[in-house]
N, C-alpha and C positions, 0 to 999 in steps of 0.2 A: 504494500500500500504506500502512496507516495505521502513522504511526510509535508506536513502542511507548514509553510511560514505564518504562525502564529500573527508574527507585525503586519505583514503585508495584506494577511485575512482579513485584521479589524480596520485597514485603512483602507480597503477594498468596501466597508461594507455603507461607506460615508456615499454612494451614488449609485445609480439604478433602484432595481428589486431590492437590492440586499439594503440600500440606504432607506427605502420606505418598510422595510421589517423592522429596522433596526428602530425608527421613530417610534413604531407601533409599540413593541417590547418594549421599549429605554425611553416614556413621553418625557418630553422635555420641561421644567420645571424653571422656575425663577429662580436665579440663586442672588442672594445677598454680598456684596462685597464680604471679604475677607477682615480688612478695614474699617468697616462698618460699625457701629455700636445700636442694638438696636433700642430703640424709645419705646419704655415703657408707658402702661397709662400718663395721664395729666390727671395731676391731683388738683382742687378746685382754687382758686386764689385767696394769698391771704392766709396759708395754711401754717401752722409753727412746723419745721422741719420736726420735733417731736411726734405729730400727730399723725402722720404719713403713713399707710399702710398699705398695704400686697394684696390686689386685690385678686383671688386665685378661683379657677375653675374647675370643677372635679370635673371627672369623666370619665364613665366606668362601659369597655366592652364587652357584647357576650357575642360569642360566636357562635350561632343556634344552626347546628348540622340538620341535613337535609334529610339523614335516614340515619342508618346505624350499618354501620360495616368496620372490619380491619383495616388496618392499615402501617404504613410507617406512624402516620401522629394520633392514631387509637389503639392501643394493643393492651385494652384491659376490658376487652369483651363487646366494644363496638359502638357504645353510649348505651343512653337509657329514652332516646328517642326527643323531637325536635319539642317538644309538649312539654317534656319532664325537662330539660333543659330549659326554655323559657319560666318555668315555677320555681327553679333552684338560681335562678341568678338572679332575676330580679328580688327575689328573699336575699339572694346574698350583697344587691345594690344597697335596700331599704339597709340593715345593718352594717354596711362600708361608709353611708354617708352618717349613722347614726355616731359610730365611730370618728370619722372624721372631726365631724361637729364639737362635738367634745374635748377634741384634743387639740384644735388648730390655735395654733399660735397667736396671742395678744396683738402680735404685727400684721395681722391679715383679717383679714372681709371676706366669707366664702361667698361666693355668686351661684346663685342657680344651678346646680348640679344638670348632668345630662346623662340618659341612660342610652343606652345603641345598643341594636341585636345586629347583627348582618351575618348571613350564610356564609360558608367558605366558600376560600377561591374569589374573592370578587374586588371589584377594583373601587375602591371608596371616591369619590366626587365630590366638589363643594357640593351639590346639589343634593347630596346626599348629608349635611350636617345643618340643613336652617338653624336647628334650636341652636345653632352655635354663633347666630350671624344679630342677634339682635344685642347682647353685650360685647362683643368684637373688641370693640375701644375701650372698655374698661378692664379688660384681662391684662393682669400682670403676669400669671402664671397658671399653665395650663397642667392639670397633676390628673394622668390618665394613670385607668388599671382597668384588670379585667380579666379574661380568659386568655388564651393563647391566641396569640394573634393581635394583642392589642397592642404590642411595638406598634405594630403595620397602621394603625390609627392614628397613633401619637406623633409619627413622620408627617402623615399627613397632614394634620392639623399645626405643625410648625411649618410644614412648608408652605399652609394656604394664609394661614393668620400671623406668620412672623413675630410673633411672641414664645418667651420660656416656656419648654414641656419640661415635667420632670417622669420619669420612667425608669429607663433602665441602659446600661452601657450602650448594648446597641443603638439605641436612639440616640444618644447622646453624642457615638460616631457618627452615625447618617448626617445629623442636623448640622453638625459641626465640621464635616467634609466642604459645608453649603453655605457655611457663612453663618449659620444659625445656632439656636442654643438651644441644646437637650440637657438634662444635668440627672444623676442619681442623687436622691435626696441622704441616702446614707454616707455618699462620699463626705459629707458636712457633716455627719453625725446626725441625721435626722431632717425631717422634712421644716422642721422649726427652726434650725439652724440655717436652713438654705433661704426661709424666707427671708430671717434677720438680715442675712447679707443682701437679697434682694431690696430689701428694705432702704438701707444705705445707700446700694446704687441707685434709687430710685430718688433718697433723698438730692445724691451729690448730681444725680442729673438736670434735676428741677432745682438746680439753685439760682439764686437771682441775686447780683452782689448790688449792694449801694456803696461807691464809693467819693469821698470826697477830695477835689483835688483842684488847683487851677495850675497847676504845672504840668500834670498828668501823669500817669505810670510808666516806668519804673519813675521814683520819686528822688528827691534829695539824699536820702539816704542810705536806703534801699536800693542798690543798682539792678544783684543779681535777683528777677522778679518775673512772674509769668506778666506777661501785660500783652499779648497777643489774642485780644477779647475775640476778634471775630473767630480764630481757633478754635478755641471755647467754647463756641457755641457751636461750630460745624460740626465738632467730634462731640461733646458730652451734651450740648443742649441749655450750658452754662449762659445766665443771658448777666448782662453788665450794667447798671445804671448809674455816671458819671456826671455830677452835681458839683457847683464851684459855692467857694465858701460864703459869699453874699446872701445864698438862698438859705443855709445853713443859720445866718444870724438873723435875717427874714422870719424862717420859721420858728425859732427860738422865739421871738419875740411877741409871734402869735402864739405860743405859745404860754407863756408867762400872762396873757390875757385873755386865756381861758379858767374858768372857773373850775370848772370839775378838774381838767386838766391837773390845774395846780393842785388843789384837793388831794389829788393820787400824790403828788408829789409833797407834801407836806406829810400822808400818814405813809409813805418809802424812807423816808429821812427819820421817823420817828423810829420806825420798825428797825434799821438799819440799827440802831445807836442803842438802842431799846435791849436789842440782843447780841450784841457785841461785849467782849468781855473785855473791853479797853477802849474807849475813843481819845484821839490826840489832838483834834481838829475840832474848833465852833460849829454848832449846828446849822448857823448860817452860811459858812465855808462850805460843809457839807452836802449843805441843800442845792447851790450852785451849781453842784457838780451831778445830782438829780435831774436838776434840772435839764440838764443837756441830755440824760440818759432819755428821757422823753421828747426832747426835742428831736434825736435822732430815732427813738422810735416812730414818732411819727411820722419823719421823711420816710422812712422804710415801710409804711403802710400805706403809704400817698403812692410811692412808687412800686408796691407791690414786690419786695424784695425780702429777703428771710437770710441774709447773709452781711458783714457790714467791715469796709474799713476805713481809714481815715489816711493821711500824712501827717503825723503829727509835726513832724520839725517843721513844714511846712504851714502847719498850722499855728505853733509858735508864733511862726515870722509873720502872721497876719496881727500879730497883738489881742485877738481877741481871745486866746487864754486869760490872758494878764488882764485886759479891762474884764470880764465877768470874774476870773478869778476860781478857773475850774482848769483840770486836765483829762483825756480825756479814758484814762484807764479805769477808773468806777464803771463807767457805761462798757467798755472793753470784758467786765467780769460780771454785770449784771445779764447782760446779755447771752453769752454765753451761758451762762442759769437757767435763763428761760429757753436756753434750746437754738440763739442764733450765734452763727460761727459770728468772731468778729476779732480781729487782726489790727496791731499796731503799726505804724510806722507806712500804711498803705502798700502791705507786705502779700501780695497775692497768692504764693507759695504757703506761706503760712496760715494764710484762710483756708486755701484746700486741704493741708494736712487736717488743720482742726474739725472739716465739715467729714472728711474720711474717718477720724476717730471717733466722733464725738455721735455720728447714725451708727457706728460699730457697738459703740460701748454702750449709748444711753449715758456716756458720764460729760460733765465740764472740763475744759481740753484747760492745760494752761501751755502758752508758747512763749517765747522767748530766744536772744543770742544764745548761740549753744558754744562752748569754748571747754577746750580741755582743762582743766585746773589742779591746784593742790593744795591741802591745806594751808591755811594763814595766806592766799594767795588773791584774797580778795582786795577791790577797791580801796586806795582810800577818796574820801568824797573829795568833790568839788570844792566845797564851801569848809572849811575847819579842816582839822587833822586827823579825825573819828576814822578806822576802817570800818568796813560794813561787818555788822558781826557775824559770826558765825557760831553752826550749832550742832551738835553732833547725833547720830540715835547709838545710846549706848553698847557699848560692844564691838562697834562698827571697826574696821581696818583702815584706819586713816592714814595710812601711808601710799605712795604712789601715785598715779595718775588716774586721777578721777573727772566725771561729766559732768559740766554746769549749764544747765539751760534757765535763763529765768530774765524777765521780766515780772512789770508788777500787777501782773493780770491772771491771779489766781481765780478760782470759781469755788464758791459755795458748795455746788454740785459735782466736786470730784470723784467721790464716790459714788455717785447715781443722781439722774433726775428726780428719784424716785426715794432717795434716803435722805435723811435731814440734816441742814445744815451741816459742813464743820466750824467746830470754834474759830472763831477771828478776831481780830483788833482792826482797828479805821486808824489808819496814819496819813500824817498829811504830806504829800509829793515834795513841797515847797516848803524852803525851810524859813522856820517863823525871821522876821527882826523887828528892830524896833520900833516900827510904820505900820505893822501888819501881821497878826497871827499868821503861820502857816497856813498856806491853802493845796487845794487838787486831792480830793479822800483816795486812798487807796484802798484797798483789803491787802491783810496781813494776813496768814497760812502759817505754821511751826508746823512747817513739812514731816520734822524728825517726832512727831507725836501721832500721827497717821499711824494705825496697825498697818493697812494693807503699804507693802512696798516696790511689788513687783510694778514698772512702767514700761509701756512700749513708747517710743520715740521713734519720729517719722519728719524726714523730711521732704518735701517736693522738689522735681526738678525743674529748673527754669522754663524748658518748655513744655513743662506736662504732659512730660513722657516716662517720667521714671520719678521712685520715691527710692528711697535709705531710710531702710527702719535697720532699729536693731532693738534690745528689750535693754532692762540692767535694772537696780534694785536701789533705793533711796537713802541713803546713810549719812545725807545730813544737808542743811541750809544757809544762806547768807539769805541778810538784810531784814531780817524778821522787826529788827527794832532801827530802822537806817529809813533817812529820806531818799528823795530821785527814786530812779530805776535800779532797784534794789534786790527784790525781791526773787529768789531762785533756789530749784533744788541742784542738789551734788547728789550726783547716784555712778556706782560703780558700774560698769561697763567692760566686759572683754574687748583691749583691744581699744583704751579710748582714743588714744591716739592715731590709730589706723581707721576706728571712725571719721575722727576730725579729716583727716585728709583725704578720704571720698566724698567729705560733704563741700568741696567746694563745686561743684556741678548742683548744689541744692540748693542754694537760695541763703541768704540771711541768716532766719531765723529758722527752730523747728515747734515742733508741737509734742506735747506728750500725753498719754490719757493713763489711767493706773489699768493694772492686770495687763496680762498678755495674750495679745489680738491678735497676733502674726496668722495664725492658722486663717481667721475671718479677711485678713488683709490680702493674703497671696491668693483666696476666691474671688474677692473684689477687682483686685487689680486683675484677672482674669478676664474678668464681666468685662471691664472697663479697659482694655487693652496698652495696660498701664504695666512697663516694669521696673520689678523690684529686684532691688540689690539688699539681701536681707544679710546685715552683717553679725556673722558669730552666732546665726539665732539656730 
């Protein structure tokens, strides 16, 4: 028999007969770029990135046989006929979604469940999935099961609705030869885990930055910065709103003559001091710096945004710190509390880290200069002779080279949105003199009294394409009791020095949230075709 060239067979079969079989058998199907990311639902405006949810779609096969025979895929006596098939699955639907219901995750919204019987052998059709076409747009995630045969569904429905299946490896091949995404919910650990990261993506996709600048990004300080907004929004969906500081003391000002408005702000200012276990700063000082916390929240509800940063140096050199007599890290860590990434120094790199951490964790991110350090190696200030002090957590190995990341924009909510305050102090930015109390509130953190210690730390890279995380453990603080930009943890690190010098491709500043997220970060960056240089993890 003459042996066949293989190559030459299948490039042969591209015209005539053999090219109209080959369509028949192999039909041709959309495929999704490579490159592509694809858009999940749109959550409604106006949303707290906290609130965010997955909104997922059961879908359970039965493959209802046409008779009862042997075969290769029956050989345990031929079924029990197409009748007794139909009564045993749809009993086994009613209890899958009963189950389901039950156990789905805090992060998710089940939608309308769907049942499908279909014969074997047969070629499934949009025509054949209506009940699947009236939520279309709201499916975040499509989670098929069933009999044998329900890969074969679960292809389909990624390939016609371009939304997340979740099933089983095979599918997860197919869709992902095509540009698209299958995923095993157990590769996560569970179908709860996949959503949570689902979650995240979905937050970091619908993000909408406000930033304030009349110089524009990258800023005075900040060089190394994502500032390529239209990028951003081609690849993640990221949208940018860029306001000059005029509208900023505009709205300030309407704001301060609103009644309710101020209201909220006079019982924030009470509560703040009320439950603090040290204030260093006048309630008036204080209140100033409230005040702006609302004035920018309101910009960010005018313009529809849930993400926020500023230039400060630049905003400095407008003098209107100094004539109100505010800075603007209090609003930097309240925000953050309630759920919106929000970044110093108009640091766009270190907004995305904290918007990555902070939908992973559920916790308040805190970012800041990250510098390798060692003890007694801190500042001395600006103004006097004082160093910033430092603090130890007992036992710790304070020898050698250790990580400091810190600015003075800690969060309440470091250990969860959802668990209560940590203890703080209110210090004032500005150091008092003889004209003028100290002003610009800060929150204080004694990092080194936190039980939990483990942090993952994460950088961005300039053009958001790639992050440097690495994990390390919290063993001690500067500037707990120091004015300025003080405020930061020292945490042990494998390797911090061969961290520091991969992080110049990252940006400025990093971000850090407690526990260790790496596992949820290298799925995300996945989703989101983002890589990671995960050092020493």
């Amino acid at each position: 028999m003459k042996e066949i060239n293989r190559r030459n067979f299948l490039g042969s079969l591209g015209v005539g007969a053999s090219g109209t079989l080959l369509s028949r058998i192999m039909p041709h199907r959309e495929t999704v770029k490579n490159t592509e990311i694809l858009r999940l639902s749109e959550s409604e405006e106006k949303i707290n990135p906290r609130d965010i949810k997955i909104n997922v779609k059961p879908v359970y096969y039965a493959l209802i046989h046409s008779g009862i025979w042997e075969g290769p895929c029956r050989y345990t006596g031929g079924g029990a006929g197409p009748d007794a098939e139909r009564v045993q699955y749809r009993g086994n639907f009613a209890k899958y979604i009963e189950g389901f219901k039950s156990s789905l995750s805090q992060d998710a919204k089940m939608l309308e469940p769907v049942y499908y019987e279909f014969p074997e052998f047969v070629e499934i059709r949009r025509k054949d999935l209506k009940e699947l076409e009236a939520d279309k747009e709201e499916v975040d995630l499509y989670v098929v099961t069933g009999t044998n045969l329900s890969q074969y569904l679960a292809t389909i429905i990624g390939d016609i609705y371009k939304k997340p299946v979740a099933h089983s490896r095979d599918v997860a091949g197919y869709l992902g030869s095509k540009g698209l995404e299958g995923y095993v919910a157990r590769d996560f650990g569970g179908l709860s885990n996949l959503i949570s990261v689902l979650r995240a993506r979905k937050a970091f996709q619908q993000t909408n930055m406000l930033i304030i600048t009349d110089f524009g990004i990258p800023g005075y300080p900040c060089r190394a910065c994502v500032s390529d907004f239209e990028e951003l929004k081609n690849r993640f969906g990221i949208g940018t709103t860029i306001i000059r500081f005029e509208e900023l003391s505009d709205e300030r000002d309407r704001v301060m003559k609103s009644r309710n408005i101020m209201e909220e702000v006079e019982n924030l200012t009470d509560k703040l001091i009320r439950n603090a276990q040290g204030v260093h700063i006048g309630r008036e000082q204080l209140k100033g710096d409230v005040i702006f916390h609302f004035t920018v929240k309101s910009l960010m509800n005018e313009y529809n945004c849930n993400a926020f940063a500023a230039e400060c140096f630049e905003f400095c050199g407008t003098r209107l710190p100094d004539r109100w007599k505010i800075c603007p890290c209090l609003n930097h860590s309240l925000l953050k509390d309630e759920g919106y990434a929000s970044a110093c120094e108009g640091d766009i790199c270190a907004l995305l880290a904290e918007i990555v951490l902070m939908n992973l964790t559920k916790k308040s991110a805190l970012m800041g200069n990250m510098n390798v350090t060692r003890k007694t190696e801190g500042r001395r200030r600006r103004l006097g002779e004082s160093w910033e002090t430092e603090q130890w957590v007992k036992g710790a190995d304070t020898e050698g080279d250790k990580l400091w990341v810190g600015h003075n924009v800690p969060g309440l909510k470091m250990l969860g949105f959802d668990k209560p305050d940590l203890p703080y102090e209110i210090r004032n930015f500005i150091n008092a003199n003889p004209t003028y109390p100290g002003w610009g509130g800060t929150l204080k953190i004694d990092f080194t009294n936190i039980e939990e210690k483990t942090v993952t730390i994460v950088g961005f890279g300039t053009l958001a394409t790639e992050m440097l995380v690495t994990t390390g453990k919290v063993i001690g603080m500067r500037g707990f009791d120091n004015t300025g930009c003080s405020t930061g943890a020292i945490m042990e690190v494998q390797d911090a020095r061969g961290f520091q010098r991969k992080a110049t491709r990252f940006g400025r500043h990093f971000a850090l949230t407690y526990g260790d997220c790496t596992q949820e970060i290298a799925h995300l960056a996945d989703m989101l075709k983002i890589e990671v240089d995960f050092h020493n993890v």
